[in-house]
N, C-alpha and C positions, 0 to 999 in steps of 0.2 A: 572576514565578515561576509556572510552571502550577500549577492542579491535577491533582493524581497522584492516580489510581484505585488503591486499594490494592492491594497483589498477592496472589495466590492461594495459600492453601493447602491441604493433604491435606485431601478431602471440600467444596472449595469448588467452587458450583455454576455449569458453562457453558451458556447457551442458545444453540441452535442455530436460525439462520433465515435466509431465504433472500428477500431485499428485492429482487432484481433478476431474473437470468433463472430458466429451469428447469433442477429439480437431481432426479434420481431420489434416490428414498430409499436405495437399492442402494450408491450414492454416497455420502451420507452414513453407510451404516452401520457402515463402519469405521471412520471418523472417532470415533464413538461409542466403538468399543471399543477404540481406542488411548489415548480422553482417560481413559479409564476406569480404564485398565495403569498412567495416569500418577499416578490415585489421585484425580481428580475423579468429581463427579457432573455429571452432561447432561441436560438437558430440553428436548426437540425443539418446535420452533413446528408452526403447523398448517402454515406452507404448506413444508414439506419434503417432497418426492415431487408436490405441487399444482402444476397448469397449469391456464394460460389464453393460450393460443397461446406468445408467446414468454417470456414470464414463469410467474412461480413461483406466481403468482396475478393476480386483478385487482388495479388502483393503490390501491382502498384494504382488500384483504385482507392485502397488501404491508407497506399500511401500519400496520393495525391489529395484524400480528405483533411487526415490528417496535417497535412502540411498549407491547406488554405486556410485552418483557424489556427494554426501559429501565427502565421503571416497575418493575417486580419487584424489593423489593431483596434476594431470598436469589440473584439472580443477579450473577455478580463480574466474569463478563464475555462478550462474547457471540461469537461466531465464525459467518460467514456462510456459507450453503452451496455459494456463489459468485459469480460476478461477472456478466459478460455487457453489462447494461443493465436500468436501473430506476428507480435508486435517487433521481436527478436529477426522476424525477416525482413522489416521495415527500416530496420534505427538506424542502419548505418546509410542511409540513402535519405535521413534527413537533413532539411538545413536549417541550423539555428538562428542563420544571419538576423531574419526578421526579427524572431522571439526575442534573442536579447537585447534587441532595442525598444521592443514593447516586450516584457515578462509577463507571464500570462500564470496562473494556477493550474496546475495537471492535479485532476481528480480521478481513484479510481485503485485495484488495487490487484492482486492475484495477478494474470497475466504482466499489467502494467506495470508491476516490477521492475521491469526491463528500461523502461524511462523513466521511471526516479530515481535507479543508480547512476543510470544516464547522465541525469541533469545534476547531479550530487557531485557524481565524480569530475565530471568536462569539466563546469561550470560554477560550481559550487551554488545549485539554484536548489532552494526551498521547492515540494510539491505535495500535496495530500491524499494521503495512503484515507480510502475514503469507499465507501460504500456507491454502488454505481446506480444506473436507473431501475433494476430488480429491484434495489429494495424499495420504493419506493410505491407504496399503495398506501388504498383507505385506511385500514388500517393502522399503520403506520405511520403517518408523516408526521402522530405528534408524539412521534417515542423520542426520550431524549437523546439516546445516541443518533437517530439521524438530523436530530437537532443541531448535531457537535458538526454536520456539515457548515452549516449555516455560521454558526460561530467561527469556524475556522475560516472561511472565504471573508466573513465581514472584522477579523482584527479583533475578537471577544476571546476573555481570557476560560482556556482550557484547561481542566483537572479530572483525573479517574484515580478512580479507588479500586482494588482488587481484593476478592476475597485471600485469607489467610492458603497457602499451600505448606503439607510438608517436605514438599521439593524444596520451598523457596531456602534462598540464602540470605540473611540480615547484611543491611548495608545501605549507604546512602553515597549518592553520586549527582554530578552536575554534567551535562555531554553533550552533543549533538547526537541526535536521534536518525536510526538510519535501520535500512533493512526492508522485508516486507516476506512476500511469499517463501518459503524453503526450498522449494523445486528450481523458482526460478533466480535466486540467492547461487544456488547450488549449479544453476546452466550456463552464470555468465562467469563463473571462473575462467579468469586465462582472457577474457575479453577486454575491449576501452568499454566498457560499460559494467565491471566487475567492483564488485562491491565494497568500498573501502570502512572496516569494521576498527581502523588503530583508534582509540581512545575517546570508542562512540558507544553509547547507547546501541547495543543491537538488538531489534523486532523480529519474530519470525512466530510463521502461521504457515497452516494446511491443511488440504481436505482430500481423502479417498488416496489416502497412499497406502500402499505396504509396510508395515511395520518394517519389514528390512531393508527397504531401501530408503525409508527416515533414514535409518541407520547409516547407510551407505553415504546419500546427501550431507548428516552429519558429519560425517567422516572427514568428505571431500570438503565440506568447510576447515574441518580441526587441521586438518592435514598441509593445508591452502594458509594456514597461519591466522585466517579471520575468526578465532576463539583465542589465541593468546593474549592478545595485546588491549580486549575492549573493556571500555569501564563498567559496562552493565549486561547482562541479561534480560529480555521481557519475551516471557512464551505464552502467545498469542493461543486462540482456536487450534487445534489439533482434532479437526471434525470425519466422524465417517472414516477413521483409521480401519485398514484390514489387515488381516494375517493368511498367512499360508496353511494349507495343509496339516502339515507339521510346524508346531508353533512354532515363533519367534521364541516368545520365553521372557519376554520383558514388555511393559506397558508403553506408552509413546513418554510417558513423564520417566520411566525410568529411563529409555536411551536417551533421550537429551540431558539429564541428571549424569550419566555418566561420560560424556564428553566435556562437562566442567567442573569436573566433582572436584579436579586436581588445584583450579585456579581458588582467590580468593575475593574475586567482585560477585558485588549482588546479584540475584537470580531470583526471578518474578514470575511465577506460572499464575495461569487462568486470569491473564488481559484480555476482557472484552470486546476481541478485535478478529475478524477475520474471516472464512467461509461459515459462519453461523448467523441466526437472528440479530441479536445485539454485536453489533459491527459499529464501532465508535471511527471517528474521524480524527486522525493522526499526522501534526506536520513535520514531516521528516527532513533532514537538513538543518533542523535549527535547534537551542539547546532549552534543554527538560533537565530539569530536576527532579532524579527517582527515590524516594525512600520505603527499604521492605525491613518493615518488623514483625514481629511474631501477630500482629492482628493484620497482618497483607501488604498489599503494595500503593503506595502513594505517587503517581506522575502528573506532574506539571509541568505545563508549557512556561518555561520562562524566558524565549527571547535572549 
């Protein structure tokens, strides 16, 4: 049974920081006042609006932000200012002492990868695969899915629907829910922060890759044994894919199609989740019950 970070309520405090690349503060400042409409308070880390070439600071300004709202306990949970690259030079130079005695919610997703298989694998801790302060404008803040933030921090029950694919494979499964980015799935192979997929629900999403090195990344997962043993498939955003010169020769739905063509668990393409507009909020570590039939895919959050 994991441990569950408690959930938030009216005047409970979110820290905002920014562990990986660089985020203007401009970026961040709506984020602020939407979490604020929601009826929380927000306390910004130093390195929001900070650089240091491609990052949000140096590795250990990084990491010294990060590690003062674990430790913080009027903080309930934290929300990154986004992803990029970072995080993977920090994780092993943190310390979770404080956290697991106050549990806190990690918000946030694509880079942050790196700390929800983190927290999954170490610890068995719940965290939310979750839209970061980008998305977060006029616009926006009353589209449902960045609504599913909201839900997921306050303990409201979650469900999505996926349109019908003919990739998908029919099937119904109960599982802990696990996974996130594909690049960065694929970069902690071989690591204590490597992503354990035996008899889980696994997520995966990405943006601006190569068609052949999906392929490659896929590989290295089949290869790594994290595609035989899981009970589900769910294929996330696949945004801004490119090709070579000389084609690949297969669309991104058919190589991932063909790395589980062989198995017999469910497979769910086009979930509303990931480097795209509709980015839903996803709690990973805990179990979902998925059902895909020929009118699409049904996940819920069932605790």
């Amino acid at each position: 049974m994991a441990t569950h970070p408690p959930f938030l309520k009216q005047g409970s405090v979110i820290g905002i920081t920014c562990p990986s690349g660089y985020v203007s503060y401009d970026r961040v400042s709506y984020a602020v006042t939407v979490l604020e409409k929601w009826g929380f308070k927000v306390k910004l880390g130093k390195t929001v609006g900070t650089e240091h070439f491609y990052f949000s600071g140096t590795d250990e300004e990084r990491l010294a932000d990060l590690q003062a709202m674990m430790d913080d306990p009027d903080i309930k949970a934290i929300l990154m200012g986004r992803g990029g690259y970072g995080m993977s030079r920090i994780i092993d130079d943190l310390s979770f002492f404080a956290f697991l005695k106050n549990p806190k919610w990690i918000c946030g997703f694509s880079d942050i990868t790196v700390i929800h298989n983190h927290l999954q694998v170490t610890f068995n801790m719940p965290s939310l695969h979750s839209p970061m302060c980008g998305a977060f404008k006029p616009e926006t803040e009353n589209e449902p899915y960045l609504k599913t933030l909201l839900t997921a921090l306050t303990g409201g029950p979650l469900q999505y629907n996926t349109p019908p694919s003919p990739f998908n494979r029919n099937g119904t499964t109960e599982a802990v829910l696990t996974g996130g980015n594909l690049a960065i799935l694929a970069h902690l192979t071989g690591s204590l922060s490597e992503v354990d997929t035996r008899g889980k629900i696994l997520f995966i999403e990405d943006i601006s890759e190569y068609l052949y090195n999906a392929d490659r990344m896929l590989l290295n997962l089949k290869r790594a044994g994290k595609l035989d043993e899981i009970s589900a498939l769910i294929v996330g955003g696949f945004t801004d894919m490119q090709d070579t010169e000389r084609p690949f020769g297969q669309t991104i739905e058919e190589i991932i199609w063909d790395k589980v063509k062989e198995y017999d668990y469910p497979v769910c393409f086009n979930f509303p989740m990931g480097h795209q507009d509709v980015n839903h909020t996803l709690t990973l570590g805990v179990i979902h019950k998925l059902s895909v039939t020929d009118t699409g895919g049904f996940l819920e959050l069932t605790r």
